[in-house]
C-alpha positions in Angstrom: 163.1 377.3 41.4 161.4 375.6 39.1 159.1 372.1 38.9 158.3 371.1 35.3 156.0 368.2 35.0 155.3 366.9 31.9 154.0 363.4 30.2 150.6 363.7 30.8 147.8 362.8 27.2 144.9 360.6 26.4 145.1 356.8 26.7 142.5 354.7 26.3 141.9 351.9 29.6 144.4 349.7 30.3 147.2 351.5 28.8 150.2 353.1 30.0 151.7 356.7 30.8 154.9 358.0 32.7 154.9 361.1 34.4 158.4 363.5 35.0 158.6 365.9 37.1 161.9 367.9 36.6 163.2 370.5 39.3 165.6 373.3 38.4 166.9 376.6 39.7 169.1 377.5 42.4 168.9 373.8 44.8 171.0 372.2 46.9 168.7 369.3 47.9 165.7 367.7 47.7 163.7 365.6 50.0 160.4 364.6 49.6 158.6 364.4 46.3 154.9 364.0 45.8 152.3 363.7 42.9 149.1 365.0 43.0 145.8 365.0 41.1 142.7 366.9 40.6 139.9 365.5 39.0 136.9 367.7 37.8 134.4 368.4 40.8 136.5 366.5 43.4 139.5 367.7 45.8 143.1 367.3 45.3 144.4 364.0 46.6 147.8 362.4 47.0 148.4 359.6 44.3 151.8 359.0 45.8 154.8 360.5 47.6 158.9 359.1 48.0 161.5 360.4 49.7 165.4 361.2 48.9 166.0 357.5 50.2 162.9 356.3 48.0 160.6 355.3 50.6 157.7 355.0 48.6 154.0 355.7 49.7 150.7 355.1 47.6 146.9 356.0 47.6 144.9 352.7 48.4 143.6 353.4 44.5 146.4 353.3 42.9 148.9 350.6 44.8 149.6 348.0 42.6 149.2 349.6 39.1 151.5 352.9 39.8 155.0 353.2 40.6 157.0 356.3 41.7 160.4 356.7 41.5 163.0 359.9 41.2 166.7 360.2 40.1 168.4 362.5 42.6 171.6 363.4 40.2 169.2 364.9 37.5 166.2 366.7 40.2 163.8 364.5 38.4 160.9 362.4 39.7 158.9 359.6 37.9 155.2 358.4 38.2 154.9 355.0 35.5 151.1 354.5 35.1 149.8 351.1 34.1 146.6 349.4 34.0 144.8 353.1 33.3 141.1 353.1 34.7 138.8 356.5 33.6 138.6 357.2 37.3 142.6 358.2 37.2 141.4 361.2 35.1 142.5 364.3 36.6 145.0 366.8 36.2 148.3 365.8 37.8 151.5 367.6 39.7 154.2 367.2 41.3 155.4 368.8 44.7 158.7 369.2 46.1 160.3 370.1 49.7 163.5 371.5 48.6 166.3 373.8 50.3 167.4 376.7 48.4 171.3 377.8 47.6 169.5 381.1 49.9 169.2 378.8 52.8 165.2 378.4 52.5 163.0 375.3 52.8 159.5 375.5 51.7 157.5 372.8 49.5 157.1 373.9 45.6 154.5 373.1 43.3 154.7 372.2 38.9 152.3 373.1 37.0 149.6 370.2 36.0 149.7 368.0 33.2 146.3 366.4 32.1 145.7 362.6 32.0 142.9 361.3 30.1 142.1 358.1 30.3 138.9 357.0 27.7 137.0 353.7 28.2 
């Protein structure tokens, strides 16, 4: 199993980025997805999480300017960024609780993708 996240570059403030996070390997379902991020000298918080029925859930710092979203036929979720501030710099991934064709559940991590965001 596989999470590839991708989309991530510098943007000046204000701007705009969209985050995929595309799962492959041997899956038979999904359920929750999650992004994280990582900013330099700070711990690892959730920016926002959905499940397979697209409940959606957001960090008080980013509701309002980011939406998450995921297409269940292609394994793939979605984090659109608008309104970029400097203090959404981080490093960002994605995070999956999947089951396996083997019969195993356990959550799986992508590796980061850096967002810059200049002022």
């Amino acid at each position: 199993v596989q999470l590839q996240a991708s989309g991530g570059g510098l943007v000046q403030a204000g701007g705009s980025l969209r985050l995929s996070c595309a799962a492959s390997g041997n899956i038979v379902i999904i359920s929750a997805m999650a992004w994280y991020r990582q900013a330099p000298g700070k711990q690892r918080e959730l920016v926002a999480s959905i499940t397979r029925e697209s409940s959606t859930n957001y960090a008080d710092s980013v509701k309002g300017r980011f939406t998450i979203s995921r297409d269940n036929a292609k394994n793939t979720m979605y984090l659109q960024m608008n309104s970029l501030k400097p203090d959404d710099t981080a490093v960002y991934s994605c995070n999956a609780d999947l089951l396996t064709v083997w019969g195993s559940r356990n959550s799986y991590w992508g590796q980061g993708t850096l967002v810059t965001v200049s002022s």
